[in-house]
Backbone of each chain as ProteinMPNN parsed JSONL, in Angstrom:
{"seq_chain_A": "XXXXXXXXXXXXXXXXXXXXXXXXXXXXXXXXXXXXXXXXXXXXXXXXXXXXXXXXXXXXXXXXXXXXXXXXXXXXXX", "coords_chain_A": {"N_chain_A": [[-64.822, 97.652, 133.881], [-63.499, 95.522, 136.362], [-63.499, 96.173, 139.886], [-61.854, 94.764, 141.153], [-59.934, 94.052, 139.119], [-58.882, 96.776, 138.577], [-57.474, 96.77, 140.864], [-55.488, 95.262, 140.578], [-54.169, 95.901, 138.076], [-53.134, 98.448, 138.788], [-51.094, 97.317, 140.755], [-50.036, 96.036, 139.492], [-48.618, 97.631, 137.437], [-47.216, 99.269, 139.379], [-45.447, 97.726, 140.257], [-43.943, 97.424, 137.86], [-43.001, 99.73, 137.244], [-41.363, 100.073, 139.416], [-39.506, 97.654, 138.643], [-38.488, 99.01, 135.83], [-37.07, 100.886, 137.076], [-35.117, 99.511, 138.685], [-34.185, 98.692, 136.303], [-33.104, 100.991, 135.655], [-30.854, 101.444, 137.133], [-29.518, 99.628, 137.217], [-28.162, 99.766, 134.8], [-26.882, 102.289, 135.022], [-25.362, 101.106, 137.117], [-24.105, 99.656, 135.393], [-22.319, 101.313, 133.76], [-21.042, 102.551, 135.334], [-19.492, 100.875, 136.417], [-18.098, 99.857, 133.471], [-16.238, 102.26, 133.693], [-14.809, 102.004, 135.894], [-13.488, 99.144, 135.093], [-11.958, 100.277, 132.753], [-10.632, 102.304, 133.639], [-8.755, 100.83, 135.705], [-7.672, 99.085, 133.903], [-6.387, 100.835, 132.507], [-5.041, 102.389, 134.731], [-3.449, 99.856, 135.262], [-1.918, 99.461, 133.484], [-0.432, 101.549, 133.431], [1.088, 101.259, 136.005], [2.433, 98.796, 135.29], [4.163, 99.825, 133.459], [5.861, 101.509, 135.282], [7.09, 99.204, 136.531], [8.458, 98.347, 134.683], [9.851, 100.854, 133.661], [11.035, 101.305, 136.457], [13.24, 98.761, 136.545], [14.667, 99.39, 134.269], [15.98, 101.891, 134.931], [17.282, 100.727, 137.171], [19.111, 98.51, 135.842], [20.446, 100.163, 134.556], [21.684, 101.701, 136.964], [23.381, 99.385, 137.567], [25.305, 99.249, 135.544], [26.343, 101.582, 135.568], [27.712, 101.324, 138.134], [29.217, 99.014, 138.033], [31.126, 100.564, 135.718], [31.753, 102.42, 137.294], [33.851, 101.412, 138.732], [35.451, 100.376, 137.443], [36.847, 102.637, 136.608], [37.717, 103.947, 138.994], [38.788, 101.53, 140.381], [38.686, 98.415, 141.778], [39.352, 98.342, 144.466], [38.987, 99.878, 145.604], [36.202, 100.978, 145.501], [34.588, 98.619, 146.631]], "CA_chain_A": [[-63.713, 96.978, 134.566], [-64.201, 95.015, 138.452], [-62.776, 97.051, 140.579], [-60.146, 93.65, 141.421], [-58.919, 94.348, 137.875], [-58.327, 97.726, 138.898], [-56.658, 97.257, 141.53], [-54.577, 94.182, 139.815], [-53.545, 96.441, 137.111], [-52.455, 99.084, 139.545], [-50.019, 96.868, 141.444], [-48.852, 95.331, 138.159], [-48.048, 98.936, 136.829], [-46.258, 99.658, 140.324], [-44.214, 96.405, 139.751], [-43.85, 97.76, 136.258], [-42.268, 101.164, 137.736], [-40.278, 99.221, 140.753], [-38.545, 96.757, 137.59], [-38.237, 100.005, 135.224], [-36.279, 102.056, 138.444], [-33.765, 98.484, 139.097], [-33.196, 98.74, 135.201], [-31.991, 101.941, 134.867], [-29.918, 101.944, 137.986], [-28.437, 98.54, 136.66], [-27.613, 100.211, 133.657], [-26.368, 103.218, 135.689], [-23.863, 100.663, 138.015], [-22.899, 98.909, 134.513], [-21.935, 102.242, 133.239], [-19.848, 102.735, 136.764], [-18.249, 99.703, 136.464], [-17.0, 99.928, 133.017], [-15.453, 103.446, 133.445], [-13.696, 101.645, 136.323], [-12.698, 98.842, 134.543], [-11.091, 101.334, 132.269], [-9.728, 103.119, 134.788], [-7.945, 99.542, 136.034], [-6.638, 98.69, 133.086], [-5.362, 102.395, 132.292], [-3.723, 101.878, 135.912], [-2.899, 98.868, 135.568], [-0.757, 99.73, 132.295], [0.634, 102.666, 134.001], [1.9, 100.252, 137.121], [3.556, 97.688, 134.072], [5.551, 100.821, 132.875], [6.548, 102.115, 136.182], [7.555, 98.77, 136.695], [9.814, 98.653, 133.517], [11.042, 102.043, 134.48], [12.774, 100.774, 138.132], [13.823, 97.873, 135.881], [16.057, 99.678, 132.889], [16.785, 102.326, 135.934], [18.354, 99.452, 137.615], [20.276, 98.068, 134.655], [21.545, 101.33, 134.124], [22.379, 101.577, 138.039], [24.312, 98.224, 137.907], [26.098, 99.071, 134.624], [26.893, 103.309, 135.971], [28.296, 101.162, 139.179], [30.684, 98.593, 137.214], [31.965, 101.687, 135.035], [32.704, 103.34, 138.824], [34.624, 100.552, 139.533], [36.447, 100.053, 136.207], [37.331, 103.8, 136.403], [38.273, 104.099, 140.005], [39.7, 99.924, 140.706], [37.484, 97.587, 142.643], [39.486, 97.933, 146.197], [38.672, 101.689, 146.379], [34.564, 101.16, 145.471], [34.053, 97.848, 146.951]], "C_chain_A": [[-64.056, 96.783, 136.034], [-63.448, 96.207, 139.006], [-61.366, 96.082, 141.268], [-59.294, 94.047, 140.505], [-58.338, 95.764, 137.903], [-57.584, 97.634, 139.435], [-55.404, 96.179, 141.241], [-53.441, 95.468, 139.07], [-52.633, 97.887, 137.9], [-51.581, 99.186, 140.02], [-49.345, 96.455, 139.779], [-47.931, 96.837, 137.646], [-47.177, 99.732, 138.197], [-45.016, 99.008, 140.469], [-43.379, 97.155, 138.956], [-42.408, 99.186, 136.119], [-40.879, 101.112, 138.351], [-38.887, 98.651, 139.338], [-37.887, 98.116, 136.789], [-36.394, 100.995, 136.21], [-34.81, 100.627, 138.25], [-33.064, 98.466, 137.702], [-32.151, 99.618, 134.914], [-30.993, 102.089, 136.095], [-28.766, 100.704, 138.084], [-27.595, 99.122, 135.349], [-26.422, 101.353, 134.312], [-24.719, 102.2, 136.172], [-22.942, 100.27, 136.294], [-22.142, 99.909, 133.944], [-20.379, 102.554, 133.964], [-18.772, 101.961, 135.953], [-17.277, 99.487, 134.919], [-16.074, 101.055, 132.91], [-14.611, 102.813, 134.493], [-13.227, 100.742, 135.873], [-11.65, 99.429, 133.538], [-9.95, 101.9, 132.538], [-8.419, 101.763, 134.929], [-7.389, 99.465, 135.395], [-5.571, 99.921, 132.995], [-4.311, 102.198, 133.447], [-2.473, 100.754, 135.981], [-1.017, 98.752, 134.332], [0.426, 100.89, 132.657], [1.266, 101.698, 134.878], [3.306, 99.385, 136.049], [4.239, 98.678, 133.519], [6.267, 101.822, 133.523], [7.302, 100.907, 136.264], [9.042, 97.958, 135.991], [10.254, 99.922, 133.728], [11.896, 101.613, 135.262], [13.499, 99.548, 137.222], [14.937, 98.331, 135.177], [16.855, 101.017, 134.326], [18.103, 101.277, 136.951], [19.28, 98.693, 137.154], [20.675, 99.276, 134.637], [22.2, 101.977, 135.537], [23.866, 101.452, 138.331], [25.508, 98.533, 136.917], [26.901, 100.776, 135.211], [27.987, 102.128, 137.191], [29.571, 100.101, 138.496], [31.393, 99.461, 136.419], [32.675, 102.749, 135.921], [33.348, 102.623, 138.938], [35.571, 100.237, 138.63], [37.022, 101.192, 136.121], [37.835, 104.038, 137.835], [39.186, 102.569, 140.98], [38.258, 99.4, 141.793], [37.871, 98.056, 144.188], [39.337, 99.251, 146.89], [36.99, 101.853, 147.101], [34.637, 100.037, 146.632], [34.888, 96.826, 148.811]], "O_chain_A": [[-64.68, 97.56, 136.757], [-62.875, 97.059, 138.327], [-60.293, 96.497, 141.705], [-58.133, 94.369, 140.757], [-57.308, 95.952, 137.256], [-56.577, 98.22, 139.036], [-54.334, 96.421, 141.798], [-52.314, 95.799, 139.435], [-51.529, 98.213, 137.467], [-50.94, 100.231, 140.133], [-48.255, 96.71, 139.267], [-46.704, 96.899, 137.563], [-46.534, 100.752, 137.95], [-43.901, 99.471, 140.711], [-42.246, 97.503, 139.289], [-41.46, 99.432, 135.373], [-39.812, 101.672, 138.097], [-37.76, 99.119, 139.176], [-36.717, 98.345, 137.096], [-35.275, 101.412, 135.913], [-33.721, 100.887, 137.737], [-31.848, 98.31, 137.591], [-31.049, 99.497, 134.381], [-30.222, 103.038, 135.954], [-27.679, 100.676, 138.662], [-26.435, 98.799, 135.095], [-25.222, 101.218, 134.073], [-23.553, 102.387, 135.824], [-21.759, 100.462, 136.016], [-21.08, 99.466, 133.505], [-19.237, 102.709, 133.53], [-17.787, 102.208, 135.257], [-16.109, 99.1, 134.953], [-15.134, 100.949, 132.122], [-13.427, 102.956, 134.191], [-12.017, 100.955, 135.958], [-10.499, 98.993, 133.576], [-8.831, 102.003, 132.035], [-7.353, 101.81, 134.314], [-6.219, 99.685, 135.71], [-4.378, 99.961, 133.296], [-3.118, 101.935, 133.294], [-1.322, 100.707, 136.415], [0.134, 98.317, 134.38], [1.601, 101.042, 132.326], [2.239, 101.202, 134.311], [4.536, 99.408, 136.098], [5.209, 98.223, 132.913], [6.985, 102.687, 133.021], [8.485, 101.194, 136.083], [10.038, 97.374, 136.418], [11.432, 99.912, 134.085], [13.108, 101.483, 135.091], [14.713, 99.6, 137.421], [16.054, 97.84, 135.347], [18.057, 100.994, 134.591], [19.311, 101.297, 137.188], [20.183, 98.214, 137.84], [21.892, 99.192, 134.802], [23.165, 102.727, 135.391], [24.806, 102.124, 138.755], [26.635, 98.183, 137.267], [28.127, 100.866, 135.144], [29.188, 102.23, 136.942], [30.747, 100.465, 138.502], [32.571, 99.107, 136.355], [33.588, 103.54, 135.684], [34.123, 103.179, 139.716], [36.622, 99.778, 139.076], [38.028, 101.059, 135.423], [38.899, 104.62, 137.624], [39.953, 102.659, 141.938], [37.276, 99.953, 142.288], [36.997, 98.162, 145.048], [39.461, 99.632, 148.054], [36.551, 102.319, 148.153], [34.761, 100.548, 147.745], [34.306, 95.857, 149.297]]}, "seq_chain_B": "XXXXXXXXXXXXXXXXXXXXXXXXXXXXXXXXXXXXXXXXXXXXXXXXXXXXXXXXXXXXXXXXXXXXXXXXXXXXXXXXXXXXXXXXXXXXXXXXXXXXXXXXXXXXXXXXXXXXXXXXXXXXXXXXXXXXXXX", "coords_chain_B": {"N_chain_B": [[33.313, 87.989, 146.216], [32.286, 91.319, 144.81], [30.745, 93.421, 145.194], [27.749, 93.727, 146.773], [26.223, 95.254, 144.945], [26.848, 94.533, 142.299], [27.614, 92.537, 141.951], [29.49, 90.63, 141.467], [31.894, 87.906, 140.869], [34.481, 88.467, 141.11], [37.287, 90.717, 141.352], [38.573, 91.258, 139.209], [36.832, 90.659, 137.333], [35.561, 93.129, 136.383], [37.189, 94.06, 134.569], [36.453, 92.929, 132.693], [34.734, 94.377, 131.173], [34.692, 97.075, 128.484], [34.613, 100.502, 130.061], [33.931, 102.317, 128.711], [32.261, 101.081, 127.226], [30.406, 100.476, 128.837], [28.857, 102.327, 129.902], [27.591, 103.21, 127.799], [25.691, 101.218, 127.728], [24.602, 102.069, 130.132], [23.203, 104.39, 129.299], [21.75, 103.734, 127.158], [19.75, 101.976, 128.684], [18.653, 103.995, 130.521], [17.834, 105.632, 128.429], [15.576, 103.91, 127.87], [14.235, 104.074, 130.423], [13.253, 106.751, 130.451], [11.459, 107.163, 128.299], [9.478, 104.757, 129.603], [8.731, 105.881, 131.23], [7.368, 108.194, 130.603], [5.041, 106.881, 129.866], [4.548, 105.827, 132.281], [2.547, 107.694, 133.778], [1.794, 109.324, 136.431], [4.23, 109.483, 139.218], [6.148, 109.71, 141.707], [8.34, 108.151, 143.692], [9.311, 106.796, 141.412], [10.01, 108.783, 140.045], [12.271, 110.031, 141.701], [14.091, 108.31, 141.593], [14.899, 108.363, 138.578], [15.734, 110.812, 139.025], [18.129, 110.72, 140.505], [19.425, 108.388, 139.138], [20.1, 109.855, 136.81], [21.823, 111.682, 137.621], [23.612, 110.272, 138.8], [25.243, 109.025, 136.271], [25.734, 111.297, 135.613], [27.862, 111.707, 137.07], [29.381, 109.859, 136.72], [29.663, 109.833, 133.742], [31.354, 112.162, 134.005], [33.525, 111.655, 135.525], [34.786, 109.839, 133.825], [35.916, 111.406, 131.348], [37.458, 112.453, 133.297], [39.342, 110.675, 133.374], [39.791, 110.068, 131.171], [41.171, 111.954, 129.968], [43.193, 111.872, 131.625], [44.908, 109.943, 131.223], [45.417, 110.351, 128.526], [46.942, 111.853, 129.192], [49.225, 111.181, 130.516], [50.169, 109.192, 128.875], [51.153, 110.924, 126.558], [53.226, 111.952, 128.254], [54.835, 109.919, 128.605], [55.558, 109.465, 126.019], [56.942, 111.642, 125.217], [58.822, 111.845, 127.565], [60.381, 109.389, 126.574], [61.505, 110.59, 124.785], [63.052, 112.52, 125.729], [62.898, 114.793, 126.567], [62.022, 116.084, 129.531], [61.209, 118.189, 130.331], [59.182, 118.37, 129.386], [57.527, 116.522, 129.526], [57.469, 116.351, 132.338], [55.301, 118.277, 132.823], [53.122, 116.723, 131.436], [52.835, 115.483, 133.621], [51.944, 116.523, 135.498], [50.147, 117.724, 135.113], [48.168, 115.542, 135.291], [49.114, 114.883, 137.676], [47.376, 116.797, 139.13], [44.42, 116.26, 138.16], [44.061, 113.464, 139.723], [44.66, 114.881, 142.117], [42.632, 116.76, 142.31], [39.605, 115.575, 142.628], [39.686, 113.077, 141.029], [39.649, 110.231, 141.458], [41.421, 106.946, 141.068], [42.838, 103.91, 140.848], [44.167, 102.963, 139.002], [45.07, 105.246, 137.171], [46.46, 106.662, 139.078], [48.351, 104.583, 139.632], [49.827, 104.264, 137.562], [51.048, 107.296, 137.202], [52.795, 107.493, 139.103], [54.308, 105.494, 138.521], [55.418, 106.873, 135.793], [56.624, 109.253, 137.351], [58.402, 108.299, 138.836], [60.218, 107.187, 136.618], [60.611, 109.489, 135.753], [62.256, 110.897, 138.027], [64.099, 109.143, 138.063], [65.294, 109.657, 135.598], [66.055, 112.74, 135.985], [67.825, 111.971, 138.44], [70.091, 110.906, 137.164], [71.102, 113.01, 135.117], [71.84, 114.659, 137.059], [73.399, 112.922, 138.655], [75.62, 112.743, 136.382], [75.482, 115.309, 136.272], [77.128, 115.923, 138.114], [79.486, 114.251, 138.167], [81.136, 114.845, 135.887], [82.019, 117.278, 136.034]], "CA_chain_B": [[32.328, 89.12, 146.093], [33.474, 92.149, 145.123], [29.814, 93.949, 146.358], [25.95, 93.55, 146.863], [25.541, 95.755, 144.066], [27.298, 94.702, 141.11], [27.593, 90.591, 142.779], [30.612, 90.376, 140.741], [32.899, 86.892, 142.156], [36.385, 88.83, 141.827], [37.066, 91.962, 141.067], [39.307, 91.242, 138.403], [35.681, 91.061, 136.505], [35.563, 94.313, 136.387], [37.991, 94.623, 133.59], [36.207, 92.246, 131.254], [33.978, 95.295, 129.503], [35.214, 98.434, 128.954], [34.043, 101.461, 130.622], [33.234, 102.911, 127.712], [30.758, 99.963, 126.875], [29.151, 100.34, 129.973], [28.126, 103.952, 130.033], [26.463, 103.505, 126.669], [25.03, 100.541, 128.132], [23.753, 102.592, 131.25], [22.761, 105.549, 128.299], [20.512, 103.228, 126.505], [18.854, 101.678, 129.905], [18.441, 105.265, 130.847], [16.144, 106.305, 127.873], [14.304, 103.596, 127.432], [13.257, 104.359, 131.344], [12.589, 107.937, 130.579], [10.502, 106.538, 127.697], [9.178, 103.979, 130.045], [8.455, 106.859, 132.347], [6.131, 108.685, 129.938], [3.63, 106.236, 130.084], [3.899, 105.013, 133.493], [1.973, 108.361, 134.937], [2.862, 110.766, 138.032], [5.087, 108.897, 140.241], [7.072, 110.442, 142.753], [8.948, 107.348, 143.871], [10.1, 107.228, 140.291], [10.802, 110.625, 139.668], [13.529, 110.672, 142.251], [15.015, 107.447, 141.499], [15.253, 109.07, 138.152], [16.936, 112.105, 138.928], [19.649, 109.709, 140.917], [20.504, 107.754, 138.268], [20.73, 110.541, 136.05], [22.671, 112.122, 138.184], [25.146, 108.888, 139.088], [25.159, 109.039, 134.818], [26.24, 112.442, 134.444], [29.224, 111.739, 137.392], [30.511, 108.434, 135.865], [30.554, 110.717, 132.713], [32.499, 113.402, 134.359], [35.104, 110.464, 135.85], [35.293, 109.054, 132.376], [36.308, 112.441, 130.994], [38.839, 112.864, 133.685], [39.903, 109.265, 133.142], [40.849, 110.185, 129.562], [42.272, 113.01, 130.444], [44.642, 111.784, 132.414], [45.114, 108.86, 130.741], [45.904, 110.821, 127.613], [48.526, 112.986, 129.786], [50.166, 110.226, 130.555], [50.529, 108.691, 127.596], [51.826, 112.275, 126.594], [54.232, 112.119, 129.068], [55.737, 108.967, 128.427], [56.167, 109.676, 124.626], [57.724, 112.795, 126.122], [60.451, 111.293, 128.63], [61.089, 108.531, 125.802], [62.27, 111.334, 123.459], [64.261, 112.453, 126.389], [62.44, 115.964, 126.718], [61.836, 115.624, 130.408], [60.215, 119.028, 130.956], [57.385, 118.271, 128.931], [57.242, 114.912, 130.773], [56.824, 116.784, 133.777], [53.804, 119.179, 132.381], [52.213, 116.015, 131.677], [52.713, 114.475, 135.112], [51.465, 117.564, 136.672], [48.552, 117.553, 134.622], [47.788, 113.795, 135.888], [48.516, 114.508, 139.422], [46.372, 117.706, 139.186], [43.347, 115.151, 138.153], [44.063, 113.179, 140.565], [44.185, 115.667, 143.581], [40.918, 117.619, 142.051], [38.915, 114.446, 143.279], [39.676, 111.677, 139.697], [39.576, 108.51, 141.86], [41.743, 105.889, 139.612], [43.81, 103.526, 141.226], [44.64, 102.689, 137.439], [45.951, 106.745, 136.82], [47.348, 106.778, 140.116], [49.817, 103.382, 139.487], [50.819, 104.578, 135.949], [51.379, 108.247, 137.492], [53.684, 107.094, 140.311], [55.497, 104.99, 137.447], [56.065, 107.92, 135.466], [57.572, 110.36, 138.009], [59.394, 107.548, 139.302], [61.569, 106.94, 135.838], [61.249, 111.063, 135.766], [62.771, 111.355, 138.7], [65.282, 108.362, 137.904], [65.944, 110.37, 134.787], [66.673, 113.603, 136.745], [68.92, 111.644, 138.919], [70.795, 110.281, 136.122], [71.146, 114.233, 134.613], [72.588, 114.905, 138.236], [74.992, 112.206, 138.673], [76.564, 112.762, 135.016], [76.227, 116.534, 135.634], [78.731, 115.563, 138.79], [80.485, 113.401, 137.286], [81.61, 115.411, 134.599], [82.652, 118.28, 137.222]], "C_chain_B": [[32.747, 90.074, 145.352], [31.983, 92.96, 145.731], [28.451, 93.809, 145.794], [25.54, 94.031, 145.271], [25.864, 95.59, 142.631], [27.73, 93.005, 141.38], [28.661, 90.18, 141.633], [31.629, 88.963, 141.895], [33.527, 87.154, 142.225], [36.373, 89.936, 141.48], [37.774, 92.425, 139.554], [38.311, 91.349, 136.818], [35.77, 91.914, 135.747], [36.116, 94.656, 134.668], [37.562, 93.887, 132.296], [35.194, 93.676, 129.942], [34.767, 96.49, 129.864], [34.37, 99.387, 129.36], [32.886, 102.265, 129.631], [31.564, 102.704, 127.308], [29.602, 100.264, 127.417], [28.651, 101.179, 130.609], [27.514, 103.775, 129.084], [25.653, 102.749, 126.863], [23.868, 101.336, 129.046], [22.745, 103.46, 130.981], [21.407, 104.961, 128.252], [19.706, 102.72, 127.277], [18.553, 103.144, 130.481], [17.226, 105.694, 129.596], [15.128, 105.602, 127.453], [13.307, 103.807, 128.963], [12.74, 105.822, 131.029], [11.507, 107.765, 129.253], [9.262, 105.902, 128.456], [8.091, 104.746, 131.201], [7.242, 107.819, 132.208], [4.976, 108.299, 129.955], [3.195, 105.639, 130.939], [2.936, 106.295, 134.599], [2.57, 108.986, 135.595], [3.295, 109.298, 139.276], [6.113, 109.263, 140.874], [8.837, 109.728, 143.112], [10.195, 107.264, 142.642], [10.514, 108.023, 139.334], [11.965, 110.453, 140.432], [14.066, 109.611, 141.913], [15.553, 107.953, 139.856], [16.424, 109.746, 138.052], [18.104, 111.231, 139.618], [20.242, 109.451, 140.281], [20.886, 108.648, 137.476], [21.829, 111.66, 136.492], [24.321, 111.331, 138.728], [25.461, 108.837, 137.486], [26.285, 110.345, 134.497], [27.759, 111.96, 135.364], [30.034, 110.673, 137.05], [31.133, 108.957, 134.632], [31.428, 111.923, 133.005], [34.195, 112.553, 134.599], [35.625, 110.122, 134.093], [35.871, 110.08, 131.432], [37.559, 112.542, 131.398], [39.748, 111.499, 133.48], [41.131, 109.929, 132.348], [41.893, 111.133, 129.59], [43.133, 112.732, 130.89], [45.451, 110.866, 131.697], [46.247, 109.619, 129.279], [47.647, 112.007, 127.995], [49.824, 112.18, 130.286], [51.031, 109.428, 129.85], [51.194, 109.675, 126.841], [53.417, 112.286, 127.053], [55.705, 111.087, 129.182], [56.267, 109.064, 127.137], [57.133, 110.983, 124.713], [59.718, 112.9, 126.823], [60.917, 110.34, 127.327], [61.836, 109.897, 124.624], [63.404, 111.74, 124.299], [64.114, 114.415, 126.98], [61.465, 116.095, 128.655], [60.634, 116.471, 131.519], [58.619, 119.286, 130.73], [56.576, 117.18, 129.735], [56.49, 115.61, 132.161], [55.884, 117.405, 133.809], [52.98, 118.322, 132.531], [52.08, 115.545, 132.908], [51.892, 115.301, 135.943], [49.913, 117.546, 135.967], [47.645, 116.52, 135.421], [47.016, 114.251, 137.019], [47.641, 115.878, 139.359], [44.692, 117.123, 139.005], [43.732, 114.777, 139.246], [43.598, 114.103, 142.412], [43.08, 116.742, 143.203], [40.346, 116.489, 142.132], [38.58, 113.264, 142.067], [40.292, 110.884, 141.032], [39.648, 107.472, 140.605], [42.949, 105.128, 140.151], [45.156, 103.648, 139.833], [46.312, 103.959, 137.075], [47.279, 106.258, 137.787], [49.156, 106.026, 139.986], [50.615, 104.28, 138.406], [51.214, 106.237, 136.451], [52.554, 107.957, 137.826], [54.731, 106.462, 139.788], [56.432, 105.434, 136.696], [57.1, 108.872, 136.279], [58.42, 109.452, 138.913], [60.641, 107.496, 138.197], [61.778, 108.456, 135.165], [62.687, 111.41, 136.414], [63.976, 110.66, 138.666], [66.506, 109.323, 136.714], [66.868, 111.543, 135.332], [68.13, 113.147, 137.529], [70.293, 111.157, 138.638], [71.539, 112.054, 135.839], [72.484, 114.592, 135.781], [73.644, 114.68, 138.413], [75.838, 112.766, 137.365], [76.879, 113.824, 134.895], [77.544, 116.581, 136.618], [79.45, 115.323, 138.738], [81.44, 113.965, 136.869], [82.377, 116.792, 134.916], [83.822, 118.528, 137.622]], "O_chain_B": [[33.903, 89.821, 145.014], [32.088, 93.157, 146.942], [28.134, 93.784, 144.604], [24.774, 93.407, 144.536], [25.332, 96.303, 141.78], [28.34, 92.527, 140.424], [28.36, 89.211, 140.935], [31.919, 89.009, 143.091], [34.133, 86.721, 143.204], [35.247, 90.353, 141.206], [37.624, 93.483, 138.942], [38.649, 91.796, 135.721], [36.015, 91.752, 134.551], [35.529, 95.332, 133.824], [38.042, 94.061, 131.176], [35.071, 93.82, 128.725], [35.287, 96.854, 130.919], [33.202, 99.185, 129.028], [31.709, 102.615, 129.714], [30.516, 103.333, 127.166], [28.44, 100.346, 127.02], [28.068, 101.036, 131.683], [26.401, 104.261, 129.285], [24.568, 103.071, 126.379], [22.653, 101.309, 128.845], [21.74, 103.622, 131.674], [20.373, 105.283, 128.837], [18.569, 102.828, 126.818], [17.714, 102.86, 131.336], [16.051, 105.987, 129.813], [14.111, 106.022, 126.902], [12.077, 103.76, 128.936], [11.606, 106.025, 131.464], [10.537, 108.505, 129.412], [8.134, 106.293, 128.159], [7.081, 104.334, 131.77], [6.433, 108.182, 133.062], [3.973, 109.009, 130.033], [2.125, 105.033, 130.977], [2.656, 106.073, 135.777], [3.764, 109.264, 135.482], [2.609, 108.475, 139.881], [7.181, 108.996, 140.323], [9.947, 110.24, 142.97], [11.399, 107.504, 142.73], [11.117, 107.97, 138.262], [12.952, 110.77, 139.768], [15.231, 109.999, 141.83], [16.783, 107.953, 139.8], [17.501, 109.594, 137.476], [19.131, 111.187, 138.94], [21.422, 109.8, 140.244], [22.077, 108.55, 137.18], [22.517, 112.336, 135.728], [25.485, 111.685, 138.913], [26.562, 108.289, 137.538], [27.191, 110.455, 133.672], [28.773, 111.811, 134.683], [31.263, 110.664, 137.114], [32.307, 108.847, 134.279], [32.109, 112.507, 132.162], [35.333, 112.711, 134.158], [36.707, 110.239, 133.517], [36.448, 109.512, 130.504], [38.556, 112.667, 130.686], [40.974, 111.606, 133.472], [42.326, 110.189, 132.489], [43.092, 111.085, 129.316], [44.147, 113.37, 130.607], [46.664, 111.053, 131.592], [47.455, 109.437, 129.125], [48.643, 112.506, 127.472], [51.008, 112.503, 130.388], [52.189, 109.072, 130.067], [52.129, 109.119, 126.266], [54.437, 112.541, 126.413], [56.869, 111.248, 129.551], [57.455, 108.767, 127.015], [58.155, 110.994, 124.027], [60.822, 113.434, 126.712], [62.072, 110.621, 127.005], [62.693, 109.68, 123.767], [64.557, 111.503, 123.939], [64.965, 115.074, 127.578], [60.238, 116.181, 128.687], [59.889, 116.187, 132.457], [57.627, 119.817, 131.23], [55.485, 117.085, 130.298], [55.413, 115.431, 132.729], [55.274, 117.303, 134.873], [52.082, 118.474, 133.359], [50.953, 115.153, 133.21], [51.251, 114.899, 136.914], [48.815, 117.348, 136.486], [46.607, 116.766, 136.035], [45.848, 114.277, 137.406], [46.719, 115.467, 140.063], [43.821, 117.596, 139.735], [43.85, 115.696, 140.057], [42.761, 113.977, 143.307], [42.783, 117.574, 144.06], [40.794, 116.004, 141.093], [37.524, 112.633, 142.061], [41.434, 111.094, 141.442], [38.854, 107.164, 139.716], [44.059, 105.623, 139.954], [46.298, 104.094, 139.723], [47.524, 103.845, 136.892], [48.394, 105.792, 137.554], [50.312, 106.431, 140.109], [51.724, 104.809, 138.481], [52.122, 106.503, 135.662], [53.463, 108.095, 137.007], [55.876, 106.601, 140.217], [57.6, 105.064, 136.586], [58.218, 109.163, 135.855], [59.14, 110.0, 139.747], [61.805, 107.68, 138.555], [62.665, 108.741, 134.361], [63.716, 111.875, 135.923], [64.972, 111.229, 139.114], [67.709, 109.575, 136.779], [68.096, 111.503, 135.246], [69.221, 113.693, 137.365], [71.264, 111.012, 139.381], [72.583, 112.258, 136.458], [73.676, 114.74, 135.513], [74.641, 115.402, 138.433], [76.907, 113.294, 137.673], [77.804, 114.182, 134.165], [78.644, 117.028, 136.292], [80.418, 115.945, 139.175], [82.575, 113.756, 137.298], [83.203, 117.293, 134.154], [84.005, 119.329, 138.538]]}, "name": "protein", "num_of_chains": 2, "seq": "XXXXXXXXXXXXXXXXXXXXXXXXXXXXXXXXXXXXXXXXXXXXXXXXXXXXXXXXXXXXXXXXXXXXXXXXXXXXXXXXXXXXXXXXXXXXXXXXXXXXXXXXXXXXXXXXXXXXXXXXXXXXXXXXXXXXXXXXXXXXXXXXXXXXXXXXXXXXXXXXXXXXXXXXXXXXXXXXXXXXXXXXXXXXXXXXXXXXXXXXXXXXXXXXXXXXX"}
């Protein structure tokens, strides 16, 4: 073997190492990223059923506050 | 108006559902949030709004208790004086106004109270004159 082809095959197999290293640390982020997409959605589903919580809390507010007012007259509450 | 929070246009509204209705109404919007609540996570914000409403819940059901109560003493009281038994009449009235002045807010009670010990007290005065009278 020349000693060019040596030193060819050298850099190619440092390349080889370099590409190897960006794979697994692509693999690594994609790993990240879907445990946070995960995460997001999981959040995001929790948020959509806090936000139906204050919702039926609030219907049941509005309806506790017309049953104060039907039980005590409007010109007392309001 | 009658207010911000219930944007009712008169107040006369008011009287289209019954009370009743609209506690079981407030019931069933109540557990589907504590349902709702299960799966929305730790939330602070809606933890205490929570405990509020269930707390404005339990005192609408305490009013609505004394409502009946009174309501029912009244109604008591008038089947009472109509027989012509005046002292029972007056048990019930005292019952009433005893709701009432232990903190039942009811214009409602209040009127129909004030009605009662008005044709009590007419009665009494009647008793009076005729026992003078008759003197």
């Amino acid at each position: 073997m020349k000693q060019d082809d040596v030193g060819k095959a050298k850099s190619e197999a440092v390349r080889a190492r370099e590409e190897l290293g960006r794979a697994g640390e692509l693999k690594a982020h994609s790993q990240r990223l879907a445990a946070l997409e995960a995460a997001a959605s999981a959040r995001g589903q929790e948020l959509e059923w806090s936000q139906r919580t204050f919702e039926e809390l609030d219907s049941a507010t509005r309806s506790l506050h017309l049953a104060k007012v039907w039980l005590v007259g409007p010109t007392q509450m309001c | 108006m009658c207010c911000r929070a219930c944007s009712l246009t008169s107040p006369w509204q008011v009287g289209v559902k019954p009370n009743s209705e609209l506690i079981a109404e407030a019931s069933q919007h109540l557990a589907l949030a504590r349902e709702a609540r299960r799966l929305a996570g730790v939330n602070d914000g809606l933890n205490k709004k929570m405990m509020e409403t269930e707390t404005a819940m339990a005192s609408v059901e305490a009013w609505a208790r004394g409502f009946e109560e009174g309501e029912v003493a009244l109604q008591r009281g008038k089947e009472a004086l109509a027989k012509g038994d005046r002292d029972e009449a007056a048990g019930h009235c005292r019952v009433a106004r005893e709701l009432l002045n232990g903190g039942l807010q009811s214009e409602a009670l209040r009127g129909a109270l004030q009605e009662l010990e008005q044709d009590l007290n007419a009665g009494f005065r009647c008793i009076r004159v005729s026992t003078f009278s008759s003197s």
